[in-house]
MMTF fields as JSON, N, C-alpha, C and O atoms, coordinates in Angstrom:
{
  "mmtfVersion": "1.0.0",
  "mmtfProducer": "UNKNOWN",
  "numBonds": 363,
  "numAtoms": 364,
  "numGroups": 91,
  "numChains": 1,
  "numModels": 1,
  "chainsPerModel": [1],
  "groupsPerChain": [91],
  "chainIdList": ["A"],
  "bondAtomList": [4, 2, 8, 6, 12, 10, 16, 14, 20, 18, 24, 22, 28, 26, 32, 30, 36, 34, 40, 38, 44, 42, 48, 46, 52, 50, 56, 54, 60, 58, 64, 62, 68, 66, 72, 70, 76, 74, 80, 78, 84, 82, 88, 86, 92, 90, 96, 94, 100, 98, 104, 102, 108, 106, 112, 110, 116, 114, 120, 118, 124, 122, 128, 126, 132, 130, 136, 134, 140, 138, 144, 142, 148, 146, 152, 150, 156, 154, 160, 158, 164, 162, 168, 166, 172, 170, 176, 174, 180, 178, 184, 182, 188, 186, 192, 190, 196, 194, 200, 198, 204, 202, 208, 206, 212, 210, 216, 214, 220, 218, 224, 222, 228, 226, 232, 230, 236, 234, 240, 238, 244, 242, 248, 246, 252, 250, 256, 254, 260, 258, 264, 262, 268, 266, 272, 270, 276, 274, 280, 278, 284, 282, 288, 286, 292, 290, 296, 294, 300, 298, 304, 302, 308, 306, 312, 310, 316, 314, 320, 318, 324, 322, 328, 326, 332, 330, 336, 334, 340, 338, 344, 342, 348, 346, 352, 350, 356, 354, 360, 358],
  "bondOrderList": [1, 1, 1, 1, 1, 1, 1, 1, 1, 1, 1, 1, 1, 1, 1, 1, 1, 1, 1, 1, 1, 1, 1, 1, 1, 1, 1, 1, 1, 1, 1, 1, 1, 1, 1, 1, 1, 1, 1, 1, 1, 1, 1, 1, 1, 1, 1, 1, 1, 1, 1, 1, 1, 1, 1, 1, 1, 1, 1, 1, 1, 1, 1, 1, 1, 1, 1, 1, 1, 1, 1, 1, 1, 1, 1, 1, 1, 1, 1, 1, 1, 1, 1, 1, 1, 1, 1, 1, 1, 1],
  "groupList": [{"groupName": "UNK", "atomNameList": ["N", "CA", "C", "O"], "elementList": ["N", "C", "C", "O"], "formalChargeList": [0, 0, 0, 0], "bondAtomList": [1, 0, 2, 1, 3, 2], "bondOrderList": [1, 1, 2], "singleLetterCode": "X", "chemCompType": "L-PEPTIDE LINKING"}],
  "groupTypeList": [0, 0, 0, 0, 0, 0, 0, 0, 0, 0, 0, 0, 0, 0, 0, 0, 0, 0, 0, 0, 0, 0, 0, 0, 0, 0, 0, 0, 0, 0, 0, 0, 0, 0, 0, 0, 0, 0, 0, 0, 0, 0, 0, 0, 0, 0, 0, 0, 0, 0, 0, 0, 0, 0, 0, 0, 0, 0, 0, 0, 0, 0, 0, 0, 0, 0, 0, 0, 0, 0, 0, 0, 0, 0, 0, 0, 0, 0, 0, 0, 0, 0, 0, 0, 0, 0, 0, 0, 0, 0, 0],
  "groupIdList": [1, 2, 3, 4, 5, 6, 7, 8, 9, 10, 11, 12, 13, 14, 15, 16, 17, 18, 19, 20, 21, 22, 23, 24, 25, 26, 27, 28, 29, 30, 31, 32, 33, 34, 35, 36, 37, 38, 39, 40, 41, 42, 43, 44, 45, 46, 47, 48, 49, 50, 51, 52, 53, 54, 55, 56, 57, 58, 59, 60, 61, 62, 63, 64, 65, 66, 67, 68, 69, 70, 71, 72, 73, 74, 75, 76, 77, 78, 79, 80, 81, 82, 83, 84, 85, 86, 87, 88, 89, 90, 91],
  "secStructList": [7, 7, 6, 6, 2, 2, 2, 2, 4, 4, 4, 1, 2, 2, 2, 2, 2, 2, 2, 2, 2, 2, 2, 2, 1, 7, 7, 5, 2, 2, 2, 2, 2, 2, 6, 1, 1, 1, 7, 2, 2, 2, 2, 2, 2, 2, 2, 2, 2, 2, 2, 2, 6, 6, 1, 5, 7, 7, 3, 3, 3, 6, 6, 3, 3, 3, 7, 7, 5, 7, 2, 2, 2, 2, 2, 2, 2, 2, 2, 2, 2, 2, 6, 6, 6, 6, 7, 7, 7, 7, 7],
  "xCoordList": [38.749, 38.414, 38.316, 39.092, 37.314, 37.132, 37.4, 36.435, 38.931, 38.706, 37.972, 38.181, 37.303, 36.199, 35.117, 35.251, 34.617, 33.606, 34.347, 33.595, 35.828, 36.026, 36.404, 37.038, 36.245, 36.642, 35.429, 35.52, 34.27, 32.587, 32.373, 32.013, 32.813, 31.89, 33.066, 32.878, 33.969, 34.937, 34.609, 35.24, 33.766, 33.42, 32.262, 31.678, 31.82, 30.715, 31.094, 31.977, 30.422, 31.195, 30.301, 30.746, 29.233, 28.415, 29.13, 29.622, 29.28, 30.373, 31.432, 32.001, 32.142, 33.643, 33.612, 34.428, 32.203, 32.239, 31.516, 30.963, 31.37, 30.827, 32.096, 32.125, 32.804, 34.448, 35.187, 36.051, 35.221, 35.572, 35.018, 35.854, 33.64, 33.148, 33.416, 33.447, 33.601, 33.998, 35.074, 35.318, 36.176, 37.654, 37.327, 37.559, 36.759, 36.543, 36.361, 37.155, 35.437, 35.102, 33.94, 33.438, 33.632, 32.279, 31.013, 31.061, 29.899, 29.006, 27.454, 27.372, 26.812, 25.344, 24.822, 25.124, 23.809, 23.199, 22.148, 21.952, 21.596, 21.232, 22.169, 22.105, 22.714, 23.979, 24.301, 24.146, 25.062, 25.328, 24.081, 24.057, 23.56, 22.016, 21.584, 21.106, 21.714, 21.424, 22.371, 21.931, 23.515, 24.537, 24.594, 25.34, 23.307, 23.212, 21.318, 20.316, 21.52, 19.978, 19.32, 18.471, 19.684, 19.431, 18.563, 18.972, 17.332, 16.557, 17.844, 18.883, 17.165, 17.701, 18.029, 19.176, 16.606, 16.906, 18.403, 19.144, 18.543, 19.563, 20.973, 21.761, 21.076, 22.192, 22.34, 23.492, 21.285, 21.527, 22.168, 23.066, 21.18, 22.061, 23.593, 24.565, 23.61, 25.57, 26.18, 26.84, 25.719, 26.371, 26.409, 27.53, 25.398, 25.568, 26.551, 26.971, 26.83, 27.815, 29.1, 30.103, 29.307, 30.683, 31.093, 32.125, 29.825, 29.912, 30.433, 31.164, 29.982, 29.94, 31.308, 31.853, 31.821, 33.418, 34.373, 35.478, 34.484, 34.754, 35.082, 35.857, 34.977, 35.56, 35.002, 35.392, 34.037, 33.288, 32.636, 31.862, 32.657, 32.175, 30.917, 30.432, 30.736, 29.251, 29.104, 29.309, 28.667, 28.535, 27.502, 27.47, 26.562, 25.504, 25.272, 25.455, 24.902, 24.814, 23.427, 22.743, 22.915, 21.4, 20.235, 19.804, 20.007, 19.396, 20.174, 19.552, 21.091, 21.447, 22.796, 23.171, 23.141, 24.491, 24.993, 24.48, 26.309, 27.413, 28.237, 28.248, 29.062, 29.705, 31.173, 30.891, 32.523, 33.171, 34.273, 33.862, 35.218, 36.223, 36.828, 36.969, 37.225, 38.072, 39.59, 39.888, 40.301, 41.735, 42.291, 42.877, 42.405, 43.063, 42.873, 43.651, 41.675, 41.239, 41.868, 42.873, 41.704, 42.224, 43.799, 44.2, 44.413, 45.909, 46.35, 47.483, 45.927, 45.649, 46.051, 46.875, 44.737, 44.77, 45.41, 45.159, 46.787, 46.923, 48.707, 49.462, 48.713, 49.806, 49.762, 50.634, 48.162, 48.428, 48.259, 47.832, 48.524, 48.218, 50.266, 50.957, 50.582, 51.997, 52.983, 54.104, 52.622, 53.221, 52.944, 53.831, 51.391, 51.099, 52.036, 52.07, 52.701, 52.964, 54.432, 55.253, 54.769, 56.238, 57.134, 58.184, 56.487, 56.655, 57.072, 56.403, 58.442, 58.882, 58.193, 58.091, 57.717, 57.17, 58.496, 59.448, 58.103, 59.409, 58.658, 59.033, 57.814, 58.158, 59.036, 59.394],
  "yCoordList": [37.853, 39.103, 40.219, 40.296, 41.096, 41.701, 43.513, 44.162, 44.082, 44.799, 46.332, 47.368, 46.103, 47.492, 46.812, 47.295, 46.248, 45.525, 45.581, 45.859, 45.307, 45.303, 46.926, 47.023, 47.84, 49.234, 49.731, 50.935, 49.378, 49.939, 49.815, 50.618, 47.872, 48.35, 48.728, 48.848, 48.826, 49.677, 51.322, 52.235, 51.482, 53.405, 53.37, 54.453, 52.558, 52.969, 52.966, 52.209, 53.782, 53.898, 52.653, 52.254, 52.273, 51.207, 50.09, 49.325, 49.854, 48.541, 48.892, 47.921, 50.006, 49.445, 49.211, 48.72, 49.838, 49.718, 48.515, 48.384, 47.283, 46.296, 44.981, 43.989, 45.409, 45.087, 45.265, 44.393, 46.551, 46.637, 45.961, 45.914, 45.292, 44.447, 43.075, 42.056, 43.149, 41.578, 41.179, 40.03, 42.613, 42.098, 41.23, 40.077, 42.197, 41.41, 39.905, 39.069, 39.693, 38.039, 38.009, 38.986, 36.573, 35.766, 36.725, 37.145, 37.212, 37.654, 36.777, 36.016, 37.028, 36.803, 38.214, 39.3, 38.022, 39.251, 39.99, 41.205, 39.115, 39.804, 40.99, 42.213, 40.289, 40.991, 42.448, 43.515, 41.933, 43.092, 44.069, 45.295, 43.576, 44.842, 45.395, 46.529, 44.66, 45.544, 46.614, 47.664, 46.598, 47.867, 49.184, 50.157, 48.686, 50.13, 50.546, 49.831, 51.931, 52.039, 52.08, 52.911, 51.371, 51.308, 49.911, 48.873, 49.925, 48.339, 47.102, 47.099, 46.19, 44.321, 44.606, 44.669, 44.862, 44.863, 45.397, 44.938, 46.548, 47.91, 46.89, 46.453, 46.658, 45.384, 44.273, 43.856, 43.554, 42.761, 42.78, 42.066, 44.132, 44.185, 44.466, 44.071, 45.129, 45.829, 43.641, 42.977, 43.299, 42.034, 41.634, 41.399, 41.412, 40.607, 41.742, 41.373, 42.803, 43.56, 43.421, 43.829, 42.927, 42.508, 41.491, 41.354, 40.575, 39.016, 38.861, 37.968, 39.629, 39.713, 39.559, 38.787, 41.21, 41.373, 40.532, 41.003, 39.572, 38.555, 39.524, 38.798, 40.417, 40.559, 39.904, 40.049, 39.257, 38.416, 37.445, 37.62, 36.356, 34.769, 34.406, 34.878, 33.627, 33.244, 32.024, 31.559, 31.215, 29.94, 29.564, 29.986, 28.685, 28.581, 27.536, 26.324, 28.076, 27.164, 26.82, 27.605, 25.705, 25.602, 26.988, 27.027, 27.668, 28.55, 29.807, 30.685, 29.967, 31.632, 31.442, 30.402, 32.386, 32.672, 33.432, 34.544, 33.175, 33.593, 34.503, 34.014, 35.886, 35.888, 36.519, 37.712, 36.454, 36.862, 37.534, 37.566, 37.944, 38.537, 37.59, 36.429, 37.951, 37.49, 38.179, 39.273, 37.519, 38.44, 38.158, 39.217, 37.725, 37.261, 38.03, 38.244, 38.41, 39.746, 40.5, 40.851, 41.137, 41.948, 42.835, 43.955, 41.25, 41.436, 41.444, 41.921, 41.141, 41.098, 42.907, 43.398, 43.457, 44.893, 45.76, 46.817, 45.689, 45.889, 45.876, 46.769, 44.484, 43.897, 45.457, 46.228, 45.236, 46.149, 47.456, 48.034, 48.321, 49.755, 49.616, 50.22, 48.665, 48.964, 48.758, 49.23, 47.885, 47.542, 49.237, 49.756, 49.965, 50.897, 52.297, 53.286, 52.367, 53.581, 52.898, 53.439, 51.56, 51.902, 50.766, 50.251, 50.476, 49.736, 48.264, 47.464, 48.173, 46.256, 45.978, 46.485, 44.542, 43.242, 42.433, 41.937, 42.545, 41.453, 39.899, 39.059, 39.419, 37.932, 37.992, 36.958],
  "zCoordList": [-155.885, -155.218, -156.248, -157.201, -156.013, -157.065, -156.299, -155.894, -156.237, -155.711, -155.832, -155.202, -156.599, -156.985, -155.511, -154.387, -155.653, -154.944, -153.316, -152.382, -153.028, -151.894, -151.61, -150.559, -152.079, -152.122, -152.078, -151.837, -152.2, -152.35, -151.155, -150.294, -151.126, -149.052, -147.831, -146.621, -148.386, -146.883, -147.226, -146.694, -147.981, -148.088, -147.184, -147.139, -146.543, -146.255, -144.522, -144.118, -143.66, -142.432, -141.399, -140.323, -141.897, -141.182, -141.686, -140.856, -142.915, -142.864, -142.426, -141.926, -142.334, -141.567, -139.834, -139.055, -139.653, -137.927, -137.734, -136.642, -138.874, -138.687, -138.441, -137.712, -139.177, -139.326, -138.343, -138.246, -137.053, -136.628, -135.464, -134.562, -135.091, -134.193, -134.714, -134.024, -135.974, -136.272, -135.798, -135.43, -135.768, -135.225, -133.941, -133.577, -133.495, -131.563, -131.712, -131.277, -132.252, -132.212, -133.349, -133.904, -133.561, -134.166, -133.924, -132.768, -134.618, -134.417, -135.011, -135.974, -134.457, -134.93, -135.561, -135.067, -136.986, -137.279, -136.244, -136.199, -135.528, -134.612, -133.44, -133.307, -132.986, -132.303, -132.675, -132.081, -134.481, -134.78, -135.157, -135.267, -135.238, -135.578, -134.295, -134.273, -133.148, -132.036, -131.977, -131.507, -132.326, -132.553, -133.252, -133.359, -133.725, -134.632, -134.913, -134.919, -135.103, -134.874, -136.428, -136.752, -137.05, -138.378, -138.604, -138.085, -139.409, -139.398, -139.737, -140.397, -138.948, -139.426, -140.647, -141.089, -141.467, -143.09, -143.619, -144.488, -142.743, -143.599, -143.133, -143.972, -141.808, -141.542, -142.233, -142.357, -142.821, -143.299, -144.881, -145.326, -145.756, -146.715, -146.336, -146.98, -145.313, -145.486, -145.262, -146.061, -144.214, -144.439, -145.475, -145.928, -146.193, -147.924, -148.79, -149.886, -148.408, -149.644, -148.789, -149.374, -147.508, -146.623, -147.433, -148.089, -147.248, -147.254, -149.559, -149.989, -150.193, -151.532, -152.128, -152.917, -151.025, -151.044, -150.413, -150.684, -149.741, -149.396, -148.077, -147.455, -147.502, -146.409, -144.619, -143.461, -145.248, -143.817, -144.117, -145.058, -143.613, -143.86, -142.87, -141.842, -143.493, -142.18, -142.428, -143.55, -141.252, -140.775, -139.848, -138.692, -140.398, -140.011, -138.525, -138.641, -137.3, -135.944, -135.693, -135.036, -136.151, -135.582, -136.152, -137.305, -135.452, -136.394, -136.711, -137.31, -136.487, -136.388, -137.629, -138.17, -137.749, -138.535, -138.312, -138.188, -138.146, -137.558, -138.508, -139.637, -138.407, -138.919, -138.911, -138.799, -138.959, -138.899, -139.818, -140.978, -139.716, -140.543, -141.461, -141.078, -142.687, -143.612, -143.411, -143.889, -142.787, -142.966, -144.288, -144.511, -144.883, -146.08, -147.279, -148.208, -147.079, -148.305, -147.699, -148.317, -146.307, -145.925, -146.167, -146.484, -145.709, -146.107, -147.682, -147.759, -148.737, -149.734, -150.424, -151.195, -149.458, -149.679, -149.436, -150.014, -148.245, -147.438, -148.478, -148.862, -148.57, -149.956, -151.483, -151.883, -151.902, -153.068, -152.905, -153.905, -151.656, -150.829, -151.214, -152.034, -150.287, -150.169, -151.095, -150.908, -152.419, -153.411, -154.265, -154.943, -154.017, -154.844, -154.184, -154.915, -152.972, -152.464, -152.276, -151.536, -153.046, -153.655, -152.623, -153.006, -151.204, -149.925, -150.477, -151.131, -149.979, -150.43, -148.894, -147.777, -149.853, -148.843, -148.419, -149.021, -147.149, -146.403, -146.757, -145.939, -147.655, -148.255, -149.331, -149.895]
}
């Protein structure tokens, strides 16, 4: 994980409200592009700079691709926020 790269695309407010529909469940790029009035194209790059930062995975069903959340980066970040503002980890 490269966190410069995972700190680029949570600045952007279309990827984090892409994140925040990922919480809900599994998505199709279609799906999520109907969510926003911005072209397929402009969705699809923010997925590939999600998908870059490891924060969302995709899995391919017949024709479509799927994609959902990475928690693991997530918590990751979440780990070096609270290690940086001094916070002991209960592991």
């Amino acid at each position: 994980m490269s966190l410069q790269n995972t700190l680029k695309a949570l600045s952007d407010p279309t990827r984090r409200e892409i994140l925040n529909m990922l919480k809900e469940k599994r998505m199709s790029a279609g799906e999520i592009s109907d969510s926003f009035s911005v072209s397929f194209a402009a969705v699809s790059r923010h997925l590939s700079v999600l998908k870059e930062a490891d924060l969302i995975r995709d899995e391919r069903d017949g024709k479509y691709i799927y994609y959902e959340l990475n928690t693991s980066v997530l918590e990751e970040i979440m780990l070096w926020i609270s290690d940086l503002k001094g916070e002991k980890s209960d592991d």
